[in-house]
C-alpha positions as CSV (number, residue, x, y, z in Angstrom):
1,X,0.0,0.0,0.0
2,X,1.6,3.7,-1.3
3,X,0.7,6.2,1.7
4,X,2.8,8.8,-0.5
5,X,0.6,10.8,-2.5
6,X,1.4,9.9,-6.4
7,X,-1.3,11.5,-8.5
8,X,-0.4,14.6,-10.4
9,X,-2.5,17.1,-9.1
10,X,-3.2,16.7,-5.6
11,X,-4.8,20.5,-5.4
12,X,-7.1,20.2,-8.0
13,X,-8.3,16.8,-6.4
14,X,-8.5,18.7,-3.4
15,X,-10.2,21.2,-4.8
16,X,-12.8,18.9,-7.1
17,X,-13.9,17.6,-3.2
18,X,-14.2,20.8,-2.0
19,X,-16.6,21.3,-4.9
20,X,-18.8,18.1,-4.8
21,X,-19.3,19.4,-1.2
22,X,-19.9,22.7,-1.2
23,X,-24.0,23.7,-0.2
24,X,-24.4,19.9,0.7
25,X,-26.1,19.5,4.5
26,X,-24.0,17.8,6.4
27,X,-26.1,14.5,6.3
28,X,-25.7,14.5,2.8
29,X,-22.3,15.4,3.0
30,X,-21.4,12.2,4.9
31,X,-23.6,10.2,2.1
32,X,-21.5,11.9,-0.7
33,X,-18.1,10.6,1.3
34,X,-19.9,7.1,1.3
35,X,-20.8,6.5,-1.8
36,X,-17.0,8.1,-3.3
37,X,-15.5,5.4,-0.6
38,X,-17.3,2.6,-2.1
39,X,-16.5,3.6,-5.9
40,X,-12.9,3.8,-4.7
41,X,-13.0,0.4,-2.6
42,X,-14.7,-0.8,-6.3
43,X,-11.3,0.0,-8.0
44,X,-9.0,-1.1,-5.7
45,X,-11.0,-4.6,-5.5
46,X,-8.3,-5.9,-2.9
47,X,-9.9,-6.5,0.5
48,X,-6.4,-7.0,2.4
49,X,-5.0,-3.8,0.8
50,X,-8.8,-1.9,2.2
51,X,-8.1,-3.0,5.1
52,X,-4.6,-1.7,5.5
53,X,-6.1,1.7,3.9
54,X,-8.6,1.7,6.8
55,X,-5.9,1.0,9.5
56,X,-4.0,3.5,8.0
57,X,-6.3,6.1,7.6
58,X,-7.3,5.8,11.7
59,X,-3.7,6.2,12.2
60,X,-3.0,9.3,10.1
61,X,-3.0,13.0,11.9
62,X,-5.9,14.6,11.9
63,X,-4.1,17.7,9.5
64,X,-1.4,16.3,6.9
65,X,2.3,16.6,8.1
């Protein structure tokens, strides 16, 4: 599992979330995060490589180092 960001353009990612947020309650907010984590989990189609993503993720800081 790569913990390093690879992609090219992490601030337009960031900024594409940002967007599919923005005016969303925070309900539906939480379902929009849901439903990207499954499509994502979809891709990566491993369940031992989720798993380490999820253990990772808990054990991240809060704010990016």
């Amino acid at each position: 599992m790569n913990t390093n960001p690879h992609f090219q353009d992490a601030d337009a990612f960031y900024e594409q979330l940002l967007d599919a947020h923005a005016g969303l309650s925070r309900e539906d907010a939480e379902l929009l995060n849901a439903r990207l984590i499954l499509l994502l989990a979809n891709q990566i189609g491993d369940a031992s490589v989720l798993k380490a993503c999820i253990a990772a993720a808990r054990d991240m800081p809060a704010t990016p180092v």
